[in-house]
C-alpha positions as CSV (number, residue, x, y, z in Angstrom):
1,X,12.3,-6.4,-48.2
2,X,10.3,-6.5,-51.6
3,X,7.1,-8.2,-49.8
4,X,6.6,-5.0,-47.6
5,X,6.2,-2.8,-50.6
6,X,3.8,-4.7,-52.6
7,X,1.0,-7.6,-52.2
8,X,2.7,-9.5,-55.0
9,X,-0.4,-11.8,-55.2
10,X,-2.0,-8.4,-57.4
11,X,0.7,-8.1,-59.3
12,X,0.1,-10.7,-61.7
13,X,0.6,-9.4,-65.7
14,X,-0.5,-11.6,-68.2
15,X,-1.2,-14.6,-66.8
16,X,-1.3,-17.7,-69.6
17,X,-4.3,-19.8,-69.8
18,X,-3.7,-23.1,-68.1
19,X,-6.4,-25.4,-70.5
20,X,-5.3,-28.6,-71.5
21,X,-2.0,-28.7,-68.9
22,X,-1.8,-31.1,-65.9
23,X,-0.4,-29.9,-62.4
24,X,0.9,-31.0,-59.5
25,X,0.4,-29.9,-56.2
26,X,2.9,-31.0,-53.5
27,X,2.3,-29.9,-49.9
28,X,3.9,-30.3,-47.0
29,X,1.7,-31.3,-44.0
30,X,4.2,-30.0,-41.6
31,X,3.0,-25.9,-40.8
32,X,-0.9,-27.3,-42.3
33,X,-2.4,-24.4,-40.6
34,X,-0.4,-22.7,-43.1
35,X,0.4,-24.9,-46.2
36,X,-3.1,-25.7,-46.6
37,X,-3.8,-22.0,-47.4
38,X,-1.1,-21.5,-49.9
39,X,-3.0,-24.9,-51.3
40,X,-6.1,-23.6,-51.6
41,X,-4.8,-20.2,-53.2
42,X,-2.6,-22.2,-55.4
43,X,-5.7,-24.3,-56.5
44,X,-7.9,-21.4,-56.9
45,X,-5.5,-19.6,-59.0
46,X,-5.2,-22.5,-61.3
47,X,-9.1,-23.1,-61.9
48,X,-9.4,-19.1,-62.5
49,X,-6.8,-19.9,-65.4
50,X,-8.8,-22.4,-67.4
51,X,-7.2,-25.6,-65.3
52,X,-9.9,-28.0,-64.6
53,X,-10.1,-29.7,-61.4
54,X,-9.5,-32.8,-62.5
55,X,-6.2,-31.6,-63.7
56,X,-5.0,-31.1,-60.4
57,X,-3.6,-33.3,-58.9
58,X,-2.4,-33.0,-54.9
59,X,-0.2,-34.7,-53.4
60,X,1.7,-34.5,-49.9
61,X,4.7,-34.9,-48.1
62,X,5.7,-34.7,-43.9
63,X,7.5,-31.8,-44.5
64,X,9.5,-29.5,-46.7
65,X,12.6,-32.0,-47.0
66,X,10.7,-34.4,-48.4
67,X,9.1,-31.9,-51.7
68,X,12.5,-32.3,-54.1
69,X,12.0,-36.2,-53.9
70,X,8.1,-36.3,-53.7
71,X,8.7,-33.9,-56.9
72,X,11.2,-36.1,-58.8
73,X,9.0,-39.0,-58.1
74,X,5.5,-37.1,-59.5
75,X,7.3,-35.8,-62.7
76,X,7.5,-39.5,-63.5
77,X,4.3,-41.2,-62.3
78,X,1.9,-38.2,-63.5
79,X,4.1,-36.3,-66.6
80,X,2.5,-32.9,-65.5
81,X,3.3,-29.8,-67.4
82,X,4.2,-27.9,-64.4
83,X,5.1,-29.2,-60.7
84,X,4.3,-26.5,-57.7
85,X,6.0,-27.1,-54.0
86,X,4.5,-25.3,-51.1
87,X,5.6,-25.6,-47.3
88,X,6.5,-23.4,-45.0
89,X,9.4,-23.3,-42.4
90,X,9.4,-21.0,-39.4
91,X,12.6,-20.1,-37.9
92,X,13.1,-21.8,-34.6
93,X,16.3,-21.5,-32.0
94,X,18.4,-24.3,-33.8
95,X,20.1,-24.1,-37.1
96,X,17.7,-26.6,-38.6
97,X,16.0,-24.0,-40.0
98,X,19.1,-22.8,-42.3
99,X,20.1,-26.8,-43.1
100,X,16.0,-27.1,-44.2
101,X,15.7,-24.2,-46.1
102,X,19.1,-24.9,-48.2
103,X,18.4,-28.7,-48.5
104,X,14.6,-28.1,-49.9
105,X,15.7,-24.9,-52.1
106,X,18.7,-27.0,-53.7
107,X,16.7,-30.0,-54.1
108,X,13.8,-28.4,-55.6
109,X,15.9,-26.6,-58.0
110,X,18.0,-29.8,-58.9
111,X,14.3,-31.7,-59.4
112,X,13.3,-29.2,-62.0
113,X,16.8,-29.4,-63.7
114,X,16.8,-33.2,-64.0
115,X,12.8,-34.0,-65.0
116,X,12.7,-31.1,-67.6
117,X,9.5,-30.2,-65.7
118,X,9.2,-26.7,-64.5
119,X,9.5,-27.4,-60.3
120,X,7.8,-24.3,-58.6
121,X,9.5,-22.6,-54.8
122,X,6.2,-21.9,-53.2
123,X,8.1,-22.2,-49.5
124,X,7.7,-20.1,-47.3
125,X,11.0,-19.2,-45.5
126,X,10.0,-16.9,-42.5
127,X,11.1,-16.0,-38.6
128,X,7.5,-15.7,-37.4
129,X,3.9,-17.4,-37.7
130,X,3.1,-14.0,-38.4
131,X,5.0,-13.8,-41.3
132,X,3.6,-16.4,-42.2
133,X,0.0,-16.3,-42.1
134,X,0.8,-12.7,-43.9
135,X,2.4,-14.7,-46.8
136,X,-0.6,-17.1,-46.8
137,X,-3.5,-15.0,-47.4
138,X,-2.7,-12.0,-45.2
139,X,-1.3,-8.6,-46.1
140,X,1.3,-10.1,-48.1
141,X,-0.9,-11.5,-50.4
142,X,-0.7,-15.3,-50.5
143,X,2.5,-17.4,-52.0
144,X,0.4,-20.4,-53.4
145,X,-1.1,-17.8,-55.6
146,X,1.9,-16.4,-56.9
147,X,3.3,-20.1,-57.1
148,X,0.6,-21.0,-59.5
149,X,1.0,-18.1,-61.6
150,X,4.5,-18.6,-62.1
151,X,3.7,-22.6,-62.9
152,X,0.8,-21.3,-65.7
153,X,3.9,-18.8,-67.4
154,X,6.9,-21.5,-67.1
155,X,4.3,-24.1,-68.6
156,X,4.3,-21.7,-71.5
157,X,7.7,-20.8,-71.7
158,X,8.6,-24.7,-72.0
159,X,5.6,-25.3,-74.2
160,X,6.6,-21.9,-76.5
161,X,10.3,-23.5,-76.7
């Protein structure tokens, strides 16, 4: 797996400058021991890009199945420039887990094609708590970071378009 090679939270290239753009933060409260680090990277990595606070708006949800609506919704009520998701689902002994993960990845997808907003994946999608808390600020680096960064360069692509 790619995340075992690298902490992709380093790899960052050049990053665009975030002034002037509104964002959206959806969490998912289910997993908070988790979600509310990828927040707090995702956050963090926006203010580092020249994103002031109070163009950060956050919002959440009960859990990951409920980001695509929650996103749809915000793309309306706030016109942000950029719309980031972050949850986390941990593999249990049902196949919830797979009808989750599709439902949220499909929907999140389809809310980014239908608002013209940019709709950032920042779920986490793992087997373990351990994998998790590696993905959140562990060895892994941390997926609210690399979710923000990709929000700050599809801002820019749409903006440059």
């Amino acid at each position: 797996m790619a995340s075992s090679l690298h902490n992709l939270s380093e790899i960052k290239g050049i990053i665009p400058s975030g002034e002037k753009k509104r964002f959206v933060i959806l969490v998912s409260e289910w997993n908070d021991e988790i979600t509310s680090k990828l927040l707090e990277g995702a956050a963090n990595e926006l203010q580092n890009n020249d994103v002031l606070i109070k163009e950060i708006i956050i919002e959440t949800v009960p859990g990951c199945f409920e980001l695509p609506f929650a996103a749809q919704t915000i793309a309306e009520k706030y016109n942000p420039d950029a719309i980031i998701c972050l949850g986390c689902v941990i593999k249990g002994e049902t196949p919830h887990f797979d009808y989750i993960c599709q439902a949220t990845a499909n929907g999140i997808l389809q809310a980014g094609l239908l608002t013209k907003v940019p709709v950032i994946f920042g779920v986490l999608t793992v087997n373990t708590l351990e994998q998790a808390l590696d993905r959140s600020g562990g060895k892994y680096g941390n997926k609210g970071v690399e979710a923000a960064m990709a929000a700050l360069k599809m801002t820019k692509f749409k903006h440059n378009k």
